[in-house]
C-alpha positions in Angstrom: -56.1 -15.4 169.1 -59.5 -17.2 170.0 -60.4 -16.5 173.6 -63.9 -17.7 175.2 -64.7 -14.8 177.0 -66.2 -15.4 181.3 -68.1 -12.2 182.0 -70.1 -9.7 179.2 -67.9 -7.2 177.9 -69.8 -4.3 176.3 -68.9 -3.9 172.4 -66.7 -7.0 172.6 -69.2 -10.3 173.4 -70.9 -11.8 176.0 -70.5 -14.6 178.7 -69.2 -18.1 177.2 -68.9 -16.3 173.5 -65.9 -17.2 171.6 -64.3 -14.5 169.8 -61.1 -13.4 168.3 -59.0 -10.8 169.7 -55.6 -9.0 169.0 -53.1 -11.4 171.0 -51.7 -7.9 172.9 -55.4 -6.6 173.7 -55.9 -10.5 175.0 -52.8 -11.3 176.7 -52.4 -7.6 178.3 -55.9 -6.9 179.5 -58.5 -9.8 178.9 -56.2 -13.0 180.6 -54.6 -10.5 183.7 -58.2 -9.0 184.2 -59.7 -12.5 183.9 -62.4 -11.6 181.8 -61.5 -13.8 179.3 -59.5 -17.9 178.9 -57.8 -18.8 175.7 -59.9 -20.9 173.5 -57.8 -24.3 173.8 -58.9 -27.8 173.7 -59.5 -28.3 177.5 -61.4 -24.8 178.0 -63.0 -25.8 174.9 -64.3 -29.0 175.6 -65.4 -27.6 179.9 -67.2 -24.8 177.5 -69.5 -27.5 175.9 -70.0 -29.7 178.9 -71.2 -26.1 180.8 -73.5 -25.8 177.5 -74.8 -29.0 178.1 -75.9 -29.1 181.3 -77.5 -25.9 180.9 -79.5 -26.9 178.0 -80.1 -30.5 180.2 -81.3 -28.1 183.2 -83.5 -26.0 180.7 -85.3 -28.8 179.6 -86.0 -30.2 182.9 -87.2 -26.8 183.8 -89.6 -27.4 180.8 -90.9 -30.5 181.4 -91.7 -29.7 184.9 -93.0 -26.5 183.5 -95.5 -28.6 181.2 -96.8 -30.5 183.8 -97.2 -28.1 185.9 -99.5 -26.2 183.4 -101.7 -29.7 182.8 -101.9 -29.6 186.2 -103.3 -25.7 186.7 -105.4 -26.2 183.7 -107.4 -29.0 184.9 -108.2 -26.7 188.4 -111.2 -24.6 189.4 -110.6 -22.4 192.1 -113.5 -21.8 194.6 -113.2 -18.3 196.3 -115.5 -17.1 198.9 -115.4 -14.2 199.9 -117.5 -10.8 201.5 -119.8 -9.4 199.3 -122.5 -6.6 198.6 -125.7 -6.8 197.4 -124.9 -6.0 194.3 -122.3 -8.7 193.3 -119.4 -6.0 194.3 -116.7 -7.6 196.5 -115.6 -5.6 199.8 -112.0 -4.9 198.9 -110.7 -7.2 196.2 -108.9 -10.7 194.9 -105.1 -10.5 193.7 -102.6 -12.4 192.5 -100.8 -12.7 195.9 -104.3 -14.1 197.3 -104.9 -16.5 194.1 -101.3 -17.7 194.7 -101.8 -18.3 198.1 -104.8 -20.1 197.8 -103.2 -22.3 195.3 -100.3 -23.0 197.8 -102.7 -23.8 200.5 -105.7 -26.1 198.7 -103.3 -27.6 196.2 -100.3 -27.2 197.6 -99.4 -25.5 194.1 -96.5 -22.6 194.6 -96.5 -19.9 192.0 -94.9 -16.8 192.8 -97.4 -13.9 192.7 -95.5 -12.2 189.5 -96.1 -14.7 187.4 -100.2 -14.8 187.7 -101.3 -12.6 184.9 -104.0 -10.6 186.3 -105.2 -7.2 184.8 -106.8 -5.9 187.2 -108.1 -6.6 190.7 -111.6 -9.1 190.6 -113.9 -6.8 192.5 -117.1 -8.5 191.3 -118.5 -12.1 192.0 -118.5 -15.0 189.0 -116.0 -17.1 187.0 -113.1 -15.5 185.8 -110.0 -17.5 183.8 -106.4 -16.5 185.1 -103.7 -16.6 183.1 -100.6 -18.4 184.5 -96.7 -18.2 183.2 -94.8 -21.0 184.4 -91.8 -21.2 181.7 -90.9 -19.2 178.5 -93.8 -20.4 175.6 -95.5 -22.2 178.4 -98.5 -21.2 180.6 -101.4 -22.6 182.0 -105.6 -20.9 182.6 -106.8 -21.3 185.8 -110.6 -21.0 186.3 -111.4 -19.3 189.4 -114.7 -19.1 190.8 -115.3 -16.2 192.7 -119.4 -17.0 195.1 -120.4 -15.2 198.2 -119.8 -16.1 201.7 
């Protein structure tokens, strides 16, 4: 019996896969336990609109990802900040400060996890900041770190 199963069920399939299963092991455990829906032409056919919008939400999420990136890649961010003699800054820059600068001079919102900083900046000078917006898609952001 095909079934299109609704939550992942470990060594069976997982969420929206269709599958065949022994019509007791379906009709006794799957379908009472509602873990799974028999595959017929009206689950079916709610199966692929589901897919559909999905993949029609993941490509808006894209685009808007894409421009987003344009958008970052085109900015250089001026920092200032306290600084030694030497060029060493007192205390440093992170992502949660980049991010919040970009929300506040650009009105840019990037969540703090998804700046890809190595390390701390704790000298002054240009830098280029790696941003992930999407999956495949990211943007550099020059930051320019002077001196107050």
């Amino acid at each position: 019996m095909k079934v299109i199963l609704k939550t992942d069920i470990k060594g069976v399939g997982r969420k929206d896969d269709i599958i065949n299963a022994n019509d007791g092991y379906a009709r006794n455990f799957l379908f009472p336990k509602q873990l799974a829906v028999e595959a017929n032409k009206e689950n079916l056919a709610k199966l692929k609109e589901k897919k559909d919008s999905e993949a029609y939400r993941k490509e808006q999420e894209l685009e808007k990802a894409k421009e987003q990136a344009a958008k970052i890649s085109g900015l250089t961010l001026e920092l200032r900040v306290k600084a030694g003699e030497n060029g060493k800054i007192f205390g440093g820059i992170t992502s949660k400060e980049i991010s919040e600068v970009l929300k506040e001079k650009h009105n840019i919102e990037i969540d703090k996890k998804r700046i890809l900083l190595p390390e701390t900046i704790k000298i002054l000078g240009r830098f280029s900041v790696e941003i992930k917006l999407y999956e495949g898609v990211t943007g550099k952001l020059a930051i320019n770190v002077e001196p107050l």
